[in-house]
N, C-alpha and C positions, 0 to 999 in steps of 0.2 A: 627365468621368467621375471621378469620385469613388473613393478607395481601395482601401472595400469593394468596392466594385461589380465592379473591376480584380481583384481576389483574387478574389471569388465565381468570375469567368469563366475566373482560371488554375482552380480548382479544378475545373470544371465541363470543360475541357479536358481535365484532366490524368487524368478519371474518363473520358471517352470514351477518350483514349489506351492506357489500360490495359484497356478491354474491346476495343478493335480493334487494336491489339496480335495479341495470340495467335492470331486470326481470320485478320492477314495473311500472318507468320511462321510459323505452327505448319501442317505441312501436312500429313493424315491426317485419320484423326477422332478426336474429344474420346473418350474414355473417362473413367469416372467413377474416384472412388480403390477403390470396392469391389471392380471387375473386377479391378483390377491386383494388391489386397491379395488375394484370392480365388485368382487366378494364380501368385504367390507363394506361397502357402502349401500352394497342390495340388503343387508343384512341390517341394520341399521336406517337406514331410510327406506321403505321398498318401493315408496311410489315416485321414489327420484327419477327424473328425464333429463337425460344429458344434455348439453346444451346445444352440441353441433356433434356431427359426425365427421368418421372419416373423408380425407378427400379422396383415396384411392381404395378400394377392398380388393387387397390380392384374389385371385381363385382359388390357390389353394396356402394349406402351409408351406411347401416346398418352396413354391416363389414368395413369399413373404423374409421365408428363412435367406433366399438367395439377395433379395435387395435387401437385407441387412447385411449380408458378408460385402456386398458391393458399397453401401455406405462404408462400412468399415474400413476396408481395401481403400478407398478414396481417402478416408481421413489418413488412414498410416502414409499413403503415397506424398500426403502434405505436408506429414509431420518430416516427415524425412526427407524432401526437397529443404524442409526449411534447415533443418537442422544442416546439411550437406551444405546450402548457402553459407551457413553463419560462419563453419567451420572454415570455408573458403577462404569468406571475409577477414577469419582472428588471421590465418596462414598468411596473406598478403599483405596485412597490417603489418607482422613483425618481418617480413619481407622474405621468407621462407617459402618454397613453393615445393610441392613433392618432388621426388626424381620419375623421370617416365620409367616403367618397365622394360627391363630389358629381354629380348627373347632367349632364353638359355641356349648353350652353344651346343650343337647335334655330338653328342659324343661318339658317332661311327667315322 
C-alpha cells in the first residue's frame, strides 16, 4: 500500500468518525441552529418581529428535508467537477495523461 493510498483511507476514516461521532454520544434530537437562535431570541426580546419572512414555506418537513439533501447533492456535484477539472489540468500540465482501461481478457 502505497502512502497516498494510507492517507487517502486515514482521511476517509477520519470523515466517517466525525459524522458517527455525534450520532453515538449526543443523545436527544438534532436541532437545527435556527430553532435555538429563534429560542434565544423569543426569550430575550419577546416582542421582536422579524424583519422579512421566508420566500418559500415547504408543506411539510419531509420536503424541506429533501431540498436540503438536493442543495447539498448540487454543491458536492460542483465540488467534485471542480476538483476532477483541476486534477486534469496539474495531469496535462506535467504532460501525463491516464492509460485508458483496458478490458480484461475472457479467461474461457
Amino acid at each position: 500500500m502505497t502512502r497516498s493510498t494510507l492517507v487517502n483511507w486515514l482521511i476517509v476514516l477520519a470523515v466517517v468518525a466525525l459524522a458517527a461521532l455525534p450520532v453515538v454520544f449526543v443523545q436527544g434530537e438534532f436541532g437545527g441552529s435556527d430553532g435555538i437562535a429563534e429560542e434565544a431570541i423569543t426569550a430575550s426580546h419577546p416582542d421582536y418581529e422579524p424583519w422579512f419572512g421566508s420566500l418559500y414555506e415547504p408543506p411539510s418537513g419531509e420536503i424541506e428535508s429533501g431540498l436540503f439533501a438536493l442543495q447539498a447533492a448540487i454543491g458536492a456535484g460542483v465540488v467534485g467537477y471542480y476538483f476532477g477539472v483541476a486534477r486534469t489540468r496539474r495531469r496535462l500540465a506535467r504532460g501525463t495523461t491516464p492509460e485508458p482501461e483496458r478490458p480484461a481478457a475472457d479467461p474461457t
